[in-house]
Each structure stands twice: as C-alpha cells, then as structure tokens.
PDB file of N, CA, C and O in Angstrom:
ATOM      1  N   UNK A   1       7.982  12.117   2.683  1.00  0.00           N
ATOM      2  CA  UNK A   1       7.756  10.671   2.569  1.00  0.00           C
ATOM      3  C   UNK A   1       7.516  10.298   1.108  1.00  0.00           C
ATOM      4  O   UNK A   1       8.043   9.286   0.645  1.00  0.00           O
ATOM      5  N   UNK A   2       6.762  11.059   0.395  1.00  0.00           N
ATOM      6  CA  UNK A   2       6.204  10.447  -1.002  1.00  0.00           C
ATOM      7  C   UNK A   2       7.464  10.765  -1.839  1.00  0.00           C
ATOM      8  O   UNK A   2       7.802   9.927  -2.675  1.00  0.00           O
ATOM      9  N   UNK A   3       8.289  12.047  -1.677  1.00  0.00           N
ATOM     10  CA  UNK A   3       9.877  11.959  -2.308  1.00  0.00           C
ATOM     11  C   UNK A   3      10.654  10.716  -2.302  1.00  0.00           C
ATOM     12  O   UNK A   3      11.146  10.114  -3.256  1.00  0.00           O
ATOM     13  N   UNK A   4      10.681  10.334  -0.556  1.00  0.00           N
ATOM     14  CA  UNK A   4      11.021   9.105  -0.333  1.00  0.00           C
ATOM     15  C   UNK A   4      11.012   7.769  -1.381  1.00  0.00           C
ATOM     16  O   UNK A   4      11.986   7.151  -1.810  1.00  0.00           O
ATOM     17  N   UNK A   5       9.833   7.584  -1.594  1.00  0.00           N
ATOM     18  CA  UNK A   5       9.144   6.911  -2.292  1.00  0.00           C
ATOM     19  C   UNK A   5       9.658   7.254  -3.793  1.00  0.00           C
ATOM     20  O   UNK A   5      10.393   6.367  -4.227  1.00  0.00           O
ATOM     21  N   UNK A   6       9.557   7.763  -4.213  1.00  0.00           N
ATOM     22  CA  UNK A   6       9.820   8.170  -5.577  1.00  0.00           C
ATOM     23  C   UNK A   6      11.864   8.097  -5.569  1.00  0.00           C
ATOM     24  O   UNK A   6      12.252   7.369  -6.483  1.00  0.00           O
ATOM     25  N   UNK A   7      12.496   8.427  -5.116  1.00  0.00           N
ATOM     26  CA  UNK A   7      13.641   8.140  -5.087  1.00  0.00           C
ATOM     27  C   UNK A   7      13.916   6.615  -5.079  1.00  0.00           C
ATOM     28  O   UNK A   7      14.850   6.121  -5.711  1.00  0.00           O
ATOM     29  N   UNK A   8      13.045   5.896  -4.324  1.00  0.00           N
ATOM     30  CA  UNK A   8      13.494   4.263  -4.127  1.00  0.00           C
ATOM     31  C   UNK A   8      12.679   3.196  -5.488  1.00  0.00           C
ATOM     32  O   UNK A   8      12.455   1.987  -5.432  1.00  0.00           O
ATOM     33  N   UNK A   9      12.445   3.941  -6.372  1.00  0.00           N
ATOM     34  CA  UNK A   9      12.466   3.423  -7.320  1.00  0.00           C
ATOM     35  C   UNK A   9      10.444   2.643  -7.847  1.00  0.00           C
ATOM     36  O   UNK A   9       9.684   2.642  -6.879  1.00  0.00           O
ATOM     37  N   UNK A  10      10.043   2.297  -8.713  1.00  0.00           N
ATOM     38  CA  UNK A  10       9.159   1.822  -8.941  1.00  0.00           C
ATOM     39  C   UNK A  10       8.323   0.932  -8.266  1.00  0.00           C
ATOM     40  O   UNK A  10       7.107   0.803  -8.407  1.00  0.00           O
ATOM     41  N   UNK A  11       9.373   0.091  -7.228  1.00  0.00           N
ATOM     42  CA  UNK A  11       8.834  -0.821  -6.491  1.00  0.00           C
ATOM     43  C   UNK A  11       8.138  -0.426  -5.158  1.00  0.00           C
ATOM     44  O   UNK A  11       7.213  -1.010  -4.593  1.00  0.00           O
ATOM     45  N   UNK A  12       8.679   0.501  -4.854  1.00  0.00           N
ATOM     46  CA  UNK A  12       8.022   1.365  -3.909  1.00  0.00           C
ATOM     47  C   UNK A  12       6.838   1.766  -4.091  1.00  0.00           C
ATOM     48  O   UNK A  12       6.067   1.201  -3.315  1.00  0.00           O
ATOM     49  N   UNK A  13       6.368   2.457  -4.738  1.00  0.00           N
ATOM     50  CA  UNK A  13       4.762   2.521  -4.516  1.00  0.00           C
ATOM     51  C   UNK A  13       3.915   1.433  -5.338  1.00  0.00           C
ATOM     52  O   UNK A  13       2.736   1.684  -5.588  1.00  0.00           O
ATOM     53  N   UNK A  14       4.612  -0.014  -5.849  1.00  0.00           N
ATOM     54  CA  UNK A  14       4.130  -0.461  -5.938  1.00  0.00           C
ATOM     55  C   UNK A  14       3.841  -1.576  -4.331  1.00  0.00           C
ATOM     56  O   UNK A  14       2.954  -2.429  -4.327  1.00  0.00           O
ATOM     57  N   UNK A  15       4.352  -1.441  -3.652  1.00  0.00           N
ATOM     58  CA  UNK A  15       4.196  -2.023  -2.210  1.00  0.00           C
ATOM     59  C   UNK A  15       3.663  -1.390  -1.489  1.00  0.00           C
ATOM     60  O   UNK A  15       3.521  -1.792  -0.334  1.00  0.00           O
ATOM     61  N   UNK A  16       3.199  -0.247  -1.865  1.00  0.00           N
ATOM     62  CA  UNK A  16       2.451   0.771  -0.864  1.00  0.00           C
ATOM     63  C   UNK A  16       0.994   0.469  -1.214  1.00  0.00           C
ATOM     64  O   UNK A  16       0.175   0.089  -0.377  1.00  0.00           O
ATOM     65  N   UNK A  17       0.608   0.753  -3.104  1.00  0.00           N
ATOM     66  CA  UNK A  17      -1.097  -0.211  -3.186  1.00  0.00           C
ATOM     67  C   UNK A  17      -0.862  -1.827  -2.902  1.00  0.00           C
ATOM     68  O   UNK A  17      -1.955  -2.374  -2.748  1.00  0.00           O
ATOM     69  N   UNK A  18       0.258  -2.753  -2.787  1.00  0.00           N
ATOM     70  CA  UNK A  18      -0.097  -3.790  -2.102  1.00  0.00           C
ATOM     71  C   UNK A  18      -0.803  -3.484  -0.612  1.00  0.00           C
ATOM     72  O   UNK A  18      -1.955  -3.877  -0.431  1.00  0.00           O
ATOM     73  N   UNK A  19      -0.027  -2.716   0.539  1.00  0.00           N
ATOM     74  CA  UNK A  19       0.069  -2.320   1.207  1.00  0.00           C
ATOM     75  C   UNK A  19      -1.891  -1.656   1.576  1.00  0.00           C
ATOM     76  O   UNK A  19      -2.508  -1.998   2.585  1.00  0.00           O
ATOM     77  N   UNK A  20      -2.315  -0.975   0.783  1.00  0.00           N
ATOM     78  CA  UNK A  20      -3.783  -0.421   0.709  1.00  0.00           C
ATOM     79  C   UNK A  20      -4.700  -1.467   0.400  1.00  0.00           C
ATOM     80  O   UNK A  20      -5.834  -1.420   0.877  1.00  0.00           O
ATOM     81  N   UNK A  21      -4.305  -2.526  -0.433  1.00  0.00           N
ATOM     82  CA  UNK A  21      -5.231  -4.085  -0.805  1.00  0.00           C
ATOM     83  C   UNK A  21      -5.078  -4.275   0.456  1.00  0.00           C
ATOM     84  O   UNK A  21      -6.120  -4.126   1.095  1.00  0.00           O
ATOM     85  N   UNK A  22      -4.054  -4.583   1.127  1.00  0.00           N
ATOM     86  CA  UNK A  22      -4.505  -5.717   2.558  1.00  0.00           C
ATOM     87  C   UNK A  22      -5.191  -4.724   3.684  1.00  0.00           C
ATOM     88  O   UNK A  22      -5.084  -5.226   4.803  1.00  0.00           O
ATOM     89  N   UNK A  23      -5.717  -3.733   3.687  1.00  0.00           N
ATOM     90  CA  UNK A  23      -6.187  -3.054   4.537  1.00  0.00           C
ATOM     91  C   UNK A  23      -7.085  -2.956   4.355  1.00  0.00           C
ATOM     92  O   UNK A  23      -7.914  -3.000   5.264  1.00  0.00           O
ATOM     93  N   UNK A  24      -7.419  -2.772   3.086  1.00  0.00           N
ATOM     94  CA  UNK A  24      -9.204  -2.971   2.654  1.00  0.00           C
ATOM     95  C   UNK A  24      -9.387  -4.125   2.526  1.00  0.00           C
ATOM     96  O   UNK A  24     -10.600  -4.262   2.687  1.00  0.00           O
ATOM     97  N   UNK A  25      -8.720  -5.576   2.231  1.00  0.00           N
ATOM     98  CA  UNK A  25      -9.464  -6.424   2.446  1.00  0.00           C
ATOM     99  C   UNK A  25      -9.460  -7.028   4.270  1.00  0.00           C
ATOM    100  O   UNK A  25     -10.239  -7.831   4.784  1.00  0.00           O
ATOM    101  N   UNK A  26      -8.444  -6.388   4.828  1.00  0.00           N
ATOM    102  CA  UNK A  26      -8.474  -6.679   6.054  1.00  0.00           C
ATOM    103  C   UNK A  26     -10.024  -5.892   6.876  1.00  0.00           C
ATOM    104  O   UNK A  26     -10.570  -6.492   7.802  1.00  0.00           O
ATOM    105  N   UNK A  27     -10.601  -4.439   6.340  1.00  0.00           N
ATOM    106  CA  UNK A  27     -11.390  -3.657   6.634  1.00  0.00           C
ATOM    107  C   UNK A  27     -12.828  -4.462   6.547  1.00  0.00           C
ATOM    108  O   UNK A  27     -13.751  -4.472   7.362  1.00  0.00           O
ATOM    109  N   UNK A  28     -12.687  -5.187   5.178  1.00  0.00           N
ATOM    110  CA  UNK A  28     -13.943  -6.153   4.597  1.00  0.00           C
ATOM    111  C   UNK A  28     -13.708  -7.479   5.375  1.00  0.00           C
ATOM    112  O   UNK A  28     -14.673  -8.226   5.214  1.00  0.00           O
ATOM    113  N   UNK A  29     -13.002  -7.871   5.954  1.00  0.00           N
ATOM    114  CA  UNK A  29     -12.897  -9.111   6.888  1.00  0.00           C
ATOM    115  C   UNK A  29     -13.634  -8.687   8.337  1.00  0.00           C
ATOM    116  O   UNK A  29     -14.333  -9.476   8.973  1.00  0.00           O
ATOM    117  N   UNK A  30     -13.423  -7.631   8.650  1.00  0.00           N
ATOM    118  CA  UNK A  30     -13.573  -7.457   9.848  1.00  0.00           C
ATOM    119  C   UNK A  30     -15.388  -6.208   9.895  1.00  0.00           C
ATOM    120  O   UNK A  30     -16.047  -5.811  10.856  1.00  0.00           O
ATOM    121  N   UNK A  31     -15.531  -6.037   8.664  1.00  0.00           N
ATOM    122  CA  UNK A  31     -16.986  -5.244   8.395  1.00  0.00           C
ATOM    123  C   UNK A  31     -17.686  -6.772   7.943  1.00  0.00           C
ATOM    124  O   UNK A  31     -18.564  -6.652   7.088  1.00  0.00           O
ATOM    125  N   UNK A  32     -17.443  -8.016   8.350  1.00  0.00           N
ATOM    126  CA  UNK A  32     -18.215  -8.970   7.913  1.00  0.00           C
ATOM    127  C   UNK A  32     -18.796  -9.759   8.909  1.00  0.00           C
ATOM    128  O   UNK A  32     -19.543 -10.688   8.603  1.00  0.00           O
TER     129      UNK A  32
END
C-alpha cells in the first residue's frame, strides 16, 4: 500500500494526512 502511494505521486500522501486531520478532528468532535 505505502509503494502504492509513493508511485501515485506527491499528492497522495498528501490526502492521506488530510485524511488523519478529519479523523482526529472527527475523534475530538465526538470525545466532546
């Protein structure tokens, strides 16, 4: 998977820490 990632170019793991922001702030929505 993380090859994956690295083959599809820069934007890719930059959508993956988007991807980790909405889960922690989804985590802090729902720990509130």
């Amino acid at each position: 998977m993380a090859s994956e990632n690295g083959e599809s170019g820069g934007g890719s793991w930059k959508k993956n820490v988007d991807d980790i922001k909405k889960v922690f702030e989804f985590k802090e929505v729902l720990g509130t």
